[in-house]
Backbone bond lengths (Angstrom), bond angles and torsions (degrees), N, CA, C in turn:
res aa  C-N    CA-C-N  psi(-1)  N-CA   C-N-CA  omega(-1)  CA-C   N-CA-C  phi
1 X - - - 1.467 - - 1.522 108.11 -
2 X 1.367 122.99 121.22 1.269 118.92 159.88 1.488 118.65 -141.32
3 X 1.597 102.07 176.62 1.586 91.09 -163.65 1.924 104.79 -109.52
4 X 1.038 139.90 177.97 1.594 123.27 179.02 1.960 84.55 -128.79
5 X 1.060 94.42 139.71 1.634 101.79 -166.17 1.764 96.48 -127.91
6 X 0.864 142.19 132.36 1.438 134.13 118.96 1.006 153.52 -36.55
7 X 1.250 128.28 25.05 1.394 124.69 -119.00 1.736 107.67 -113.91
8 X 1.023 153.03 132.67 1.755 167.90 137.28 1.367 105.73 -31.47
9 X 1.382 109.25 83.54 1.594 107.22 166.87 1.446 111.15 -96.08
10 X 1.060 138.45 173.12 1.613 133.64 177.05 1.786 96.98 -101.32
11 X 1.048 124.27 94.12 1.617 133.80 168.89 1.250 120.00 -119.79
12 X 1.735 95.92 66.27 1.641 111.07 -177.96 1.592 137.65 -62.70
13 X 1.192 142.80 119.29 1.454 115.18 179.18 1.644 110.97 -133.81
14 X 1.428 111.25 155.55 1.254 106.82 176.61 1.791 127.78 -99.86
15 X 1.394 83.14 129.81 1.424 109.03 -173.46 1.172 117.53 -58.85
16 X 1.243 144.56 -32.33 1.086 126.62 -176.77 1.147 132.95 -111.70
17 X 1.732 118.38 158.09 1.118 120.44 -137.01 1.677 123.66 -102.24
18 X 1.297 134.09 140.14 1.315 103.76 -143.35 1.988 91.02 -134.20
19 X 0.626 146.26 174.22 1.803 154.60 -140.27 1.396 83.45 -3.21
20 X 1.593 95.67 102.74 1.476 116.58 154.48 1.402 129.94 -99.10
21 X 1.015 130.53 75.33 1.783 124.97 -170.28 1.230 111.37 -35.67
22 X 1.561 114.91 142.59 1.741 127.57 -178.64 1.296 103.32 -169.23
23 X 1.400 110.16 164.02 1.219 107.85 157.83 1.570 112.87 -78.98
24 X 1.821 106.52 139.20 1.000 129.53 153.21 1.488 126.28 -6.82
25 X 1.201 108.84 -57.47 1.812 118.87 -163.42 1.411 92.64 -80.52
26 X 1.395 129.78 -30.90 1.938 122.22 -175.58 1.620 102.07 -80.19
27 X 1.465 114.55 -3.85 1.729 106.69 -175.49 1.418 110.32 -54.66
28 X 1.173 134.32 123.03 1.374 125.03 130.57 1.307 147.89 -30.79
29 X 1.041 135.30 134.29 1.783 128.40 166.73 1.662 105.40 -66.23
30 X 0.976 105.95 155.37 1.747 125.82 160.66 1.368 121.80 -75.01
31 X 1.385 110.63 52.73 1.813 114.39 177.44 1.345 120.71 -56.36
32 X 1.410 117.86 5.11 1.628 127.08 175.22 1.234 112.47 -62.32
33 X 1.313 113.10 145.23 2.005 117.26 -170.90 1.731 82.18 -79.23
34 X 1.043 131.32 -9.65 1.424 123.57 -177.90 1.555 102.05 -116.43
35 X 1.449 109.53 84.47 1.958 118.02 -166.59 1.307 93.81 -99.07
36 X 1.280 108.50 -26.86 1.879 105.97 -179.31 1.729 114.60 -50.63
37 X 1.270 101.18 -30.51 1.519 119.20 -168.40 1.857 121.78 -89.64
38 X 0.792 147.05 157.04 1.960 94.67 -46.34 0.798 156.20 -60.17
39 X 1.284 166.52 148.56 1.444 137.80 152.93 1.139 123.05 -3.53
40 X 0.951 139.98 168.38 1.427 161.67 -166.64 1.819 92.44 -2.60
41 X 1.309 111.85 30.58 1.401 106.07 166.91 2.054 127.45 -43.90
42 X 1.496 84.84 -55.89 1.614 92.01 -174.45 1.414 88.05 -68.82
43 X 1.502 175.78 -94.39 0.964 147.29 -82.69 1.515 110.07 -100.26
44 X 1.704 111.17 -16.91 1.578 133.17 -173.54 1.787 93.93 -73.18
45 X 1.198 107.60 -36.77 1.712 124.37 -143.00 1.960 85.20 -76.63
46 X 1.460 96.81 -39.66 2.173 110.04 -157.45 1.638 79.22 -71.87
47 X 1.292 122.40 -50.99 1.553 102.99 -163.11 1.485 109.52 -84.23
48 X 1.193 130.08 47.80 1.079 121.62 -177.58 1.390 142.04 114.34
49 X 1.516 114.60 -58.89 1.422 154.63 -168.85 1.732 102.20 -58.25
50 X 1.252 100.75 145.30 1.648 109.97 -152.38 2.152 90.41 -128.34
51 X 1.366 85.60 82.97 1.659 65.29 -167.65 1.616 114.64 -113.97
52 X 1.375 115.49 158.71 1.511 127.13 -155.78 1.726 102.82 -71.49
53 X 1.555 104.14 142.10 1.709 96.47 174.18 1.866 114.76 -50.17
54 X 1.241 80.71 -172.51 1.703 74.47 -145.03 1.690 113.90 -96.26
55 X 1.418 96.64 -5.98 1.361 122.44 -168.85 1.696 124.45 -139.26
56 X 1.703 116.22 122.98 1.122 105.97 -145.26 1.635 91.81 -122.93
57 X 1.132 105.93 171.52 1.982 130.49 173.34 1.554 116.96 -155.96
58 X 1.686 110.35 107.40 1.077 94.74 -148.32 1.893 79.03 -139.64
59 X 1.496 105.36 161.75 1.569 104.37 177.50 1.782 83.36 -139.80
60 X 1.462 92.92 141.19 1.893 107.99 170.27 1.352 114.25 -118.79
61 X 1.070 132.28 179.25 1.317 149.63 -161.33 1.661 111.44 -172.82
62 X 1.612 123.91 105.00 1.036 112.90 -169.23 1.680 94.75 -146.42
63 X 2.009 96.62 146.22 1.819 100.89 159.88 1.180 113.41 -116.85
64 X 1.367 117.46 170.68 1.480 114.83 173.74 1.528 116.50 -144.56
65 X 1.066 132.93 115.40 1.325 137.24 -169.08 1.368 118.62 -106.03
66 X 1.757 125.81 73.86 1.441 130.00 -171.91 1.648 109.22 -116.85
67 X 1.446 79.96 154.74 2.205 91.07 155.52 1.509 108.06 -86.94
68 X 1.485 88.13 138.44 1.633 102.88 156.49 1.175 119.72 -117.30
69 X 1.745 129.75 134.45 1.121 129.59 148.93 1.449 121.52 -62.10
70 X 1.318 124.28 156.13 1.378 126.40 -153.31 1.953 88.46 -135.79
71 X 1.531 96.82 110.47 1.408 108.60 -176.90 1.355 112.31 -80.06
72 X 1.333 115.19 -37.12 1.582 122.90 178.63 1.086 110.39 -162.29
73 X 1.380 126.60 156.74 1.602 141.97 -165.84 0.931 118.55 -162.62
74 X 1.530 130.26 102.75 1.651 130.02 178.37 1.807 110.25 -131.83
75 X 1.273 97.35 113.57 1.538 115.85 150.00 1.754 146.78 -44.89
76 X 0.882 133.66 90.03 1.799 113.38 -155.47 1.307 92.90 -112.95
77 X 1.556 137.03 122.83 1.609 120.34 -177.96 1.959 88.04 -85.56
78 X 1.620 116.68 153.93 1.197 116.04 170.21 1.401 100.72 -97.27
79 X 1.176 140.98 -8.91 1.830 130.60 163.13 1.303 105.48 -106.16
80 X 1.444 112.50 154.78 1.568 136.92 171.66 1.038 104.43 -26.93
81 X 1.609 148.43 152.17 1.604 148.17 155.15 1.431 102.52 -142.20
82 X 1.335 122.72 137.37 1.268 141.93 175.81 1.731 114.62 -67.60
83 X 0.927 91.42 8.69 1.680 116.07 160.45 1.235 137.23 -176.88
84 X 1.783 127.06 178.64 1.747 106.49 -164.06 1.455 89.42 -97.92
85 X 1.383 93.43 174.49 1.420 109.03 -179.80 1.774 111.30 -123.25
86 X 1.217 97.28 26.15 1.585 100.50 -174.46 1.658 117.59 -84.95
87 X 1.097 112.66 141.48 1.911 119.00 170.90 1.708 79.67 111.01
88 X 0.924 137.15 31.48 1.483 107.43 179.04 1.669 137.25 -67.68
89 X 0.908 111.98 113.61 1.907 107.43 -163.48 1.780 90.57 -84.26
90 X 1.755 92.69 144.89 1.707 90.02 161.86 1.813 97.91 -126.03
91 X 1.426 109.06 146.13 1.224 118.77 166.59 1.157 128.85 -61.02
92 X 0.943 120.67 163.96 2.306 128.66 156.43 1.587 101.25 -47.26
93 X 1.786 88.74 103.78 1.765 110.38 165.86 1.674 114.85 -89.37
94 X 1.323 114.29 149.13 1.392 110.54 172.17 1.576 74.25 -122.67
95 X 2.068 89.39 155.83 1.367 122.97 168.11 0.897 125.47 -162.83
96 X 1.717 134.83 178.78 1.407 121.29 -151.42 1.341 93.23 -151.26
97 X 1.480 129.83 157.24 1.538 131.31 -163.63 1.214 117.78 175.33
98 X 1.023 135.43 159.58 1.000 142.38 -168.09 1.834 116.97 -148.66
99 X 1.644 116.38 154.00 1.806 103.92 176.70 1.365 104.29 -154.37
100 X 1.272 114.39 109.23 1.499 114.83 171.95 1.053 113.89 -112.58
101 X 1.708 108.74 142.40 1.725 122.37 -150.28 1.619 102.17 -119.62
102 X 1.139 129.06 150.62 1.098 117.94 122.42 1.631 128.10 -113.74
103 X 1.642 114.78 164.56 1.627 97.40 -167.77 1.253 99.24 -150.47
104 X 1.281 142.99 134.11 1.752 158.12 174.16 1.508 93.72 -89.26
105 X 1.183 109.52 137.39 1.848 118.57 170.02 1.586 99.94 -135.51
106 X 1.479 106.03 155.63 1.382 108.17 172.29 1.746 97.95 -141.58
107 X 1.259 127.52 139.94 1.109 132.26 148.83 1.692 132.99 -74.44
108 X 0.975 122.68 66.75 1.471 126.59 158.68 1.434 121.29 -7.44
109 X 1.282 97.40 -79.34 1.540 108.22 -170.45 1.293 109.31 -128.51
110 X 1.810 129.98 141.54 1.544 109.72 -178.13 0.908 125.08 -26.62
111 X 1.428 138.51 -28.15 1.292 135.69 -130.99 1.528 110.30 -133.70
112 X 1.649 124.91 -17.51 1.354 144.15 -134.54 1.781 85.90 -156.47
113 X 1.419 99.81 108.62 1.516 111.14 161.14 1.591 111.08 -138.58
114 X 1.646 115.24 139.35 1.381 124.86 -164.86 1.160 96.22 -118.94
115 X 1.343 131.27 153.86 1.890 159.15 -173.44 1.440 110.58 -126.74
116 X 1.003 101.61 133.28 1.957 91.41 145.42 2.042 88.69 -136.38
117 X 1.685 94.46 166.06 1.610 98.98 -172.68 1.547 109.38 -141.94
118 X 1.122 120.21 151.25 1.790 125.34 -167.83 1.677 87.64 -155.63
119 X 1.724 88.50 117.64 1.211 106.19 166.20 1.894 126.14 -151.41
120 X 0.999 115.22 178.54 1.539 125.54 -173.79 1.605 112.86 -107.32
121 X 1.225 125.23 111.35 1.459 105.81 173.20 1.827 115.35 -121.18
122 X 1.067 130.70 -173.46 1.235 124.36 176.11 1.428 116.58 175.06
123 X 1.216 135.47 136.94 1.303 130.19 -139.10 1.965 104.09 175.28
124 X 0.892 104.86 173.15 1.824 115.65 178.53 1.353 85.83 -173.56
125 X 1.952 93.93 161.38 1.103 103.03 175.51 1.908 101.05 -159.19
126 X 0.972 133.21 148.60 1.587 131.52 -164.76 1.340 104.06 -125.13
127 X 1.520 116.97 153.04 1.780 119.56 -175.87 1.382 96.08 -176.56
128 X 1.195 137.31 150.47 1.231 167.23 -100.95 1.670 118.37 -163.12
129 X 1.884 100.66 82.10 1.374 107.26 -162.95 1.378 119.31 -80.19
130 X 1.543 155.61 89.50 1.315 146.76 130.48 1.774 138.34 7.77
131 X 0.790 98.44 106.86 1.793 91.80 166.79 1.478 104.19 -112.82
132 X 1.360 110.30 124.46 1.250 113.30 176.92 1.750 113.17 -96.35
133 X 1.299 110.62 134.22 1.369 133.32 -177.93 0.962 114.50 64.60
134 X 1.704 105.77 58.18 1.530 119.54 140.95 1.618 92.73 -133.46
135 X 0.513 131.17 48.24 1.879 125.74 158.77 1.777 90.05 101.19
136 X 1.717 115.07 27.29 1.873 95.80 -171.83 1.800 102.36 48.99
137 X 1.218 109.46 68.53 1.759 106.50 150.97 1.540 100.74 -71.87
138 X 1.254 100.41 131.00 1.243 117.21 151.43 1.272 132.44 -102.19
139 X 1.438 130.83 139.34 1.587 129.16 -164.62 2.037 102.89 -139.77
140 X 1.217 107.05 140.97 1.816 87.77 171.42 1.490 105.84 -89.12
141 X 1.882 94.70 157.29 1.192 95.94 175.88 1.367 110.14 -132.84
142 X 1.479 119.62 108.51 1.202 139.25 -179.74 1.466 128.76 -82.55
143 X 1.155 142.54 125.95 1.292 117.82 151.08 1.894 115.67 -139.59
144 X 1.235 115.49 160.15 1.211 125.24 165.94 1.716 121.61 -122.41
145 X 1.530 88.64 132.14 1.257 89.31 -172.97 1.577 115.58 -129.55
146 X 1.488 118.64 -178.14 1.843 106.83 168.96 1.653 93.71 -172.68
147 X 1.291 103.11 157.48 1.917 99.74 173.32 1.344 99.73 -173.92
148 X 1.315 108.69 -161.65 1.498 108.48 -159.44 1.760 86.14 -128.09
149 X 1.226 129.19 142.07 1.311 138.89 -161.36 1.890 103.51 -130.97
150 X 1.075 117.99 139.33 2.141 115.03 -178.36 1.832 67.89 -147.75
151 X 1.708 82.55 174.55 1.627 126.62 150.26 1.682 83.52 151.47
152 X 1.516 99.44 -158.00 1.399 114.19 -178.04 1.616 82.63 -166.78
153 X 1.598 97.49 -168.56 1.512 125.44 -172.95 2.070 105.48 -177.53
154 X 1.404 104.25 178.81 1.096 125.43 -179.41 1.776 117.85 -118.65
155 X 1.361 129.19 138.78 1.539 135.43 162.72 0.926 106.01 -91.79
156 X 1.510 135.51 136.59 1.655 135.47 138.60 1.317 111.27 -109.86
157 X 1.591 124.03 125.65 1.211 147.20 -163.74 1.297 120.05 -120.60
158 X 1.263 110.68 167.99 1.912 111.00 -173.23 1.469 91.68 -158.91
159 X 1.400 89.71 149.49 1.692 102.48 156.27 1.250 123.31 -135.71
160 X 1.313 123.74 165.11 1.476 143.74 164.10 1.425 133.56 -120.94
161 X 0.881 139.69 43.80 1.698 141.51 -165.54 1.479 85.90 76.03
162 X 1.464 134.17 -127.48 1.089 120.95 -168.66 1.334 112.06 -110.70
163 X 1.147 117.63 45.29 1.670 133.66 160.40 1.813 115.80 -90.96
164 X 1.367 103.01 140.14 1.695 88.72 -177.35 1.962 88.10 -145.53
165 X 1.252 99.89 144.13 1.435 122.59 158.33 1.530 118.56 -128.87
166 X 1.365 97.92 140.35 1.455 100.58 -166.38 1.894 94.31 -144.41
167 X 1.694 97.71 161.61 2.032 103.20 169.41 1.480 83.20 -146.19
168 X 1.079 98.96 137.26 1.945 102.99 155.92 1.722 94.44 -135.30
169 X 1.563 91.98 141.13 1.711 122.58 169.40 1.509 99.65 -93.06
170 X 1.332 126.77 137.73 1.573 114.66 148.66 1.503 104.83 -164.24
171 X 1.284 101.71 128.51 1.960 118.90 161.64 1.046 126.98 -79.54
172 X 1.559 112.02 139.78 1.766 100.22 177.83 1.795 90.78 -146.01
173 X 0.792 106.40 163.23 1.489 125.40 -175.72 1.807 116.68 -140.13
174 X 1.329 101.47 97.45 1.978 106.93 -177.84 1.799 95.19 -92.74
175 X 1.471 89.64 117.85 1.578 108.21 152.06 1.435 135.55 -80.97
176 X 1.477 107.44 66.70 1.710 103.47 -173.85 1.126 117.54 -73.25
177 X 1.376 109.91 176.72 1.669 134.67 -141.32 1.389 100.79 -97.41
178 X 1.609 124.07 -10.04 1.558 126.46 -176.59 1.423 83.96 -95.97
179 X 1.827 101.94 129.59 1.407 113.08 170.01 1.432 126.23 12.19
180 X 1.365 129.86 -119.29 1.208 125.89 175.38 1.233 106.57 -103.91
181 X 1.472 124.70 44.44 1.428 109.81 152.44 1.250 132.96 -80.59
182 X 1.703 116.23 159.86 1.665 109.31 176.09 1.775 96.58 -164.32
183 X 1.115 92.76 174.30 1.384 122.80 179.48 1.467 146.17 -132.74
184 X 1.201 113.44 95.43 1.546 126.54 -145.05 1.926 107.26 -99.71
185 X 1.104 111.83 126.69 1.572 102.43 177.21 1.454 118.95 -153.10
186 X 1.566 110.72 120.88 1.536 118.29 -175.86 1.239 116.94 -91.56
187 X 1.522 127.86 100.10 1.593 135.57 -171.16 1.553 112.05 -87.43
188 X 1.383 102.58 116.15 1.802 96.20 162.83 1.110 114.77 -128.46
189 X 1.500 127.75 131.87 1.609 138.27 173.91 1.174 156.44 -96.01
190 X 0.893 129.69 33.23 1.596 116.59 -155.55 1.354 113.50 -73.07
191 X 1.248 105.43 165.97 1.628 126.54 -151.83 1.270 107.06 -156.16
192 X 1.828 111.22 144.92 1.337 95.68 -172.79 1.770 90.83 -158.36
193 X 1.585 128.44 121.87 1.394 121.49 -136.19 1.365 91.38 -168.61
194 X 1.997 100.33 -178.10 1.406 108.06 -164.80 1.876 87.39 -137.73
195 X 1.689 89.46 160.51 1.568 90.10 -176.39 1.857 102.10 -140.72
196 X 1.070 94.65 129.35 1.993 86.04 158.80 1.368 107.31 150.29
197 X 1.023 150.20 -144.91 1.570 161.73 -171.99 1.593 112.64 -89.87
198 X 1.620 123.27 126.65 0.879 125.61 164.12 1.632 108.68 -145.79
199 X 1.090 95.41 110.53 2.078 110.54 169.23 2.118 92.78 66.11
200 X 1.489 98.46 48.60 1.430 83.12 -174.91 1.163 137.67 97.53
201 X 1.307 116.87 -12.39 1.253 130.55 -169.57 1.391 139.69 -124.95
202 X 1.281 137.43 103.98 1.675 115.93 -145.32 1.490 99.50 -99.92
203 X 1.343 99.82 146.43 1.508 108.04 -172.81 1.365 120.22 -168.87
204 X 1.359 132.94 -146.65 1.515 126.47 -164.14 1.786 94.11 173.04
205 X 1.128 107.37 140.42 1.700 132.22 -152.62 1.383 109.77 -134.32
206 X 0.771 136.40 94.78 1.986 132.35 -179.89 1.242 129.94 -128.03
207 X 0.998 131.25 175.00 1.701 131.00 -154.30 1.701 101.41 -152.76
208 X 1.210 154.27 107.05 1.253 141.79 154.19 1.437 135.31 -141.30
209 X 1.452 129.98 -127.47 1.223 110.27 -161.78 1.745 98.05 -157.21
210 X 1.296 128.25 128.50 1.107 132.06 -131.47 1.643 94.48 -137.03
211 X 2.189 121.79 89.75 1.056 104.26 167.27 2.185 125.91 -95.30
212 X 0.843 112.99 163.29 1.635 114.80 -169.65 1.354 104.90 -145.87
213 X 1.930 88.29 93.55 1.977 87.36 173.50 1.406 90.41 -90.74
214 X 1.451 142.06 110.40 1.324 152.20 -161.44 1.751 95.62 -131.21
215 X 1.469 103.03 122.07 1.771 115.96 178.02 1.484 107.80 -120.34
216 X 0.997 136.23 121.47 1.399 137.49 -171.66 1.709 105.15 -129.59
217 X 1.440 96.96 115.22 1.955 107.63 -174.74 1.697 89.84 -116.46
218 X 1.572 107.67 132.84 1.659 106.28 165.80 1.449 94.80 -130.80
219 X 1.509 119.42 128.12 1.140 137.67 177.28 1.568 111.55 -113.83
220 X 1.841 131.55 113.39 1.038 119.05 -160.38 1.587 96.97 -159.12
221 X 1.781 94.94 -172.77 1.256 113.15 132.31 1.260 159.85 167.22
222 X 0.831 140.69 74.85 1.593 175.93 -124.77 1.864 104.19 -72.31
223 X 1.695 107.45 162.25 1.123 101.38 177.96 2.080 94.07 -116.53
224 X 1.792 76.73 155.67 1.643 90.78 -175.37 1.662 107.53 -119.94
225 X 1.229 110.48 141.75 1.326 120.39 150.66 1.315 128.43 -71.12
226 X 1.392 128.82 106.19 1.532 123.11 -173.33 1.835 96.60 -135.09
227 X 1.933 79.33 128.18 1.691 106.76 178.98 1.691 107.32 -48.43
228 X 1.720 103.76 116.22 1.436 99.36 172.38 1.807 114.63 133.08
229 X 1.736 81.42 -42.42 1.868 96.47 174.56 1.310 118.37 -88.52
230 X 1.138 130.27 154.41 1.623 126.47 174.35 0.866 120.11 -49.44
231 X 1.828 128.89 -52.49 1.318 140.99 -161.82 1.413 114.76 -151.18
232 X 1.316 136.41 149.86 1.726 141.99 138.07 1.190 104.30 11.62
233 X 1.636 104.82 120.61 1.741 98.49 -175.79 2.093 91.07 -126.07
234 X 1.416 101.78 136.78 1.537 89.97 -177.40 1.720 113.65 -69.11
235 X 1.322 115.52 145.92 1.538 105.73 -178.50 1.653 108.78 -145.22
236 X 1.346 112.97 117.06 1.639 110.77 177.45 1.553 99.47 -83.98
237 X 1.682 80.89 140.47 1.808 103.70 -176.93 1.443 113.57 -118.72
238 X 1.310 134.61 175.46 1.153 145.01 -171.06 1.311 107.88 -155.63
239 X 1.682 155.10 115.66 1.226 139.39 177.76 1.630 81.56 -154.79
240 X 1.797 89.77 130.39 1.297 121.41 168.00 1.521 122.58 -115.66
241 X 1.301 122.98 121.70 1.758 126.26 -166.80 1.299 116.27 -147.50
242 X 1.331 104.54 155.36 1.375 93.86 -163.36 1.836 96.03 -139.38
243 X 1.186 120.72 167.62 1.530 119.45 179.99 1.811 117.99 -64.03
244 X 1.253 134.40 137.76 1.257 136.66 -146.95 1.412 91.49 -107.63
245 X 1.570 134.85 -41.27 1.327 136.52 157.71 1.306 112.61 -136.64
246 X 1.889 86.59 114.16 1.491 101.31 -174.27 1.875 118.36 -76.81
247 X 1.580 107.82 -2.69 1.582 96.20 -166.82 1.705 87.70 -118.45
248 X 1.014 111.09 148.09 1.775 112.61 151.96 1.126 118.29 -153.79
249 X 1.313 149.31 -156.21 1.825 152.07 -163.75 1.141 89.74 -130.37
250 X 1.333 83.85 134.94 1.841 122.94 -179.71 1.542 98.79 -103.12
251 X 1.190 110.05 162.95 1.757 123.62 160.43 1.774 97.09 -175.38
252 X 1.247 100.96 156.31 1.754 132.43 176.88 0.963 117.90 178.30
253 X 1.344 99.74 162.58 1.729 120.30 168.28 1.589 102.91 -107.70
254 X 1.578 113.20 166.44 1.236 120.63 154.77 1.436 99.70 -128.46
255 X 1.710 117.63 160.59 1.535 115.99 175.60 1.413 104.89 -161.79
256 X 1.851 93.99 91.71 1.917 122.69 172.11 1.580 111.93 -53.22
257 X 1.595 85.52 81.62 1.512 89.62 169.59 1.458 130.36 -64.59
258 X 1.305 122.54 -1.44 1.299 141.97 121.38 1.431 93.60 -160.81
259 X 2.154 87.86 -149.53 1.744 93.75 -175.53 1.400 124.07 -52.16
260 X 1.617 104.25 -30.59 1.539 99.76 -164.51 1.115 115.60 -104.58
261 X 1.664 128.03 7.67 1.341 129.95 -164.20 1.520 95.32 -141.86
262 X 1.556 117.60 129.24 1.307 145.70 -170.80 1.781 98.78 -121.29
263 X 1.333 121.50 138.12 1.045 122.79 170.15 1.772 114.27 -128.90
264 X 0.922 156.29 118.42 1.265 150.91 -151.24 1.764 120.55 -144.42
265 X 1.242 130.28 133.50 1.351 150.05 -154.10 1.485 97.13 -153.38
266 X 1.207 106.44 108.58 1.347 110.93 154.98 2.183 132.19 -153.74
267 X 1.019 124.00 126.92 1.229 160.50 -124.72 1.442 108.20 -110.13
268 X 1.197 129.40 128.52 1.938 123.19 -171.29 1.963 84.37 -156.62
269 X 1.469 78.51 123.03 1.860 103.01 157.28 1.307 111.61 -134.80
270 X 1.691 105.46 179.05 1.613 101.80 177.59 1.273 95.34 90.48
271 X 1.688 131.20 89.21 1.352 141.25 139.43 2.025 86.76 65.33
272 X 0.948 92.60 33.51 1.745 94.57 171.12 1.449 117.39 170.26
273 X 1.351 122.47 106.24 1.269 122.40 -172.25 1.985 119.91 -97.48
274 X 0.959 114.74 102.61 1.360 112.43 -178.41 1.576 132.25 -128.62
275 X 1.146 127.77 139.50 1.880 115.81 -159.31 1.817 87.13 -142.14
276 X 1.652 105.60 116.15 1.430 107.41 -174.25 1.639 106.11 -125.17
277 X 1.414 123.76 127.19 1.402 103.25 -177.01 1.666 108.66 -110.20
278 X 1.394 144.51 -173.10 1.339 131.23 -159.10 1.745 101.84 -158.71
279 X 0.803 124.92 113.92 1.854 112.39 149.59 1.290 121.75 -130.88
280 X 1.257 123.44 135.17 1.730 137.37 -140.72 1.435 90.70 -142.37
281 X 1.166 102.83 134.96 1.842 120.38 169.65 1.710 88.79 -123.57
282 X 1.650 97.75 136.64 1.697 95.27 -179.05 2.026 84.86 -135.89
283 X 1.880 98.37 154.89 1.240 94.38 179.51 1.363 86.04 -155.07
């Protein structure tokens, strides 16, 4: 049994790209009020390395269109009913959502950049509850939800002349507004892409692979219509789910509208549908 959700998780990552191979003579200085940063910055900069300011401000906007398997599901009616309501199966839900982030990054070390992220999400999603052995009553099962979502994570990056490999880890945890529900999700990435000038334009091109250990608990409780009763009967619920395919293919562009402005689009198919857009001021 699983459910297909729509759902706006905050699964932030940072875009930009860090030991960039170049020649030497196109390096830049570090005019950032933060020159200390990164580490061993100036010595990346002498051999070559073309690397991004060091400090970022960035707002996202992301959807996500997955299945969930549904680990457990229990119904409790809070008034008397002339029968139980236990074993309840829920069907394949569609839903719709949305998650807007904001996120601070710092680069440490060429190679080693850290996040933390604060964002808003909000979303519903509807599915179609069963009682088995009473004739399959069927009842809908709706809910709407929204909360405020943080964590952060870390990138480690590489370069090659204009070859780049990259993984980012990052956790986030959404506190929604239904009782004690929430939403917990461990992101890991790797990426593996091209960076530099095309028709004018500086930018960075990548291809990768997108995992989502994503746990979703909704603790509530809502009133239902069930075939047979007069009216809306209140009923506390419990439904636990988890992502049905946690890996799928990534692809994006980025396009450095100069030093301080990052613009970002990026795209996930394959047993997971997702469209995330990005703009970053770095100083």
């Amino acid at each position: 049994m699983h459910i297909r959700s729509r759902s706006a998780l905050l699964l932030t990552l940072p875009f930009a790209i860090a030991v960039l191979a170049g020649d030497p003579a196109s390096t830049s200085p570090n005019d950032s009020p933060f020159s200390v940063l990164p580490i061993w910055g100036e010595q990346a900069r002498e051999k070559g390395y073309d690397l991004p300011l060091p400090v970022g401000v960035g707002v996202s906007f992301m959807n996500i269109w997955q299945d969930y398997d549904i680990k457990d599901v229990q119904f409790t009616p809070l008034v008397p009913l002339p029968f139980p309501i236990g074993g309840v199966e829920v069907s394949r839900a569609e839903g719709d959502g949305y998650s807007l982030d904001g996120r601070v990054d710092v680069w440490l070390f060429p190679f080693l950049n850290v996040y933390g992220v604060l964002g808003y999400t909000k979303g519903d999603s509807g599915a179609t509850a069963t009682i088995p052995g009473l004739g399959n009553l069927q009842f809908p099962f709706v809910l709407d939800y929204e909360g405020v979502t943080f964590g952060g994570g870390a990138t480690v990056a590489y370069a090659y002349k204009q070859l780049f490999a990259s993984v980012d880890y990052n956790y986030t945890l959404t506190d929604l507004d239904i009782a004690d529900s929430k939403i917990t999700a461990h992101v890991v990435t790797p990426r593996v892409g091209w960076h530099g000038d095309l028709g004018g334009l500086k930018g960075a091109a990548w291809i990768g692979t997108m995992y989502q250990g994503i746990a979703q608990e909704f603790r509530g409780q809502l009133s239902v219509s069930v075939p047979g009763l007069p009216g809306p009967i209140p009923v506390r619920y419990a439904v636990d789910q988890e992502a049905t395919d946690p890996w799928n293919l990534i692809f994006g562009i980025e396009w450095q509208i100069s030093p301080h402005w990052d613009f970002v689009v990026e795209g996930g198919v394959l047993g997971r549908e997702q469209v995330l857009t990005s703009l970053t001021f770095r100083f």
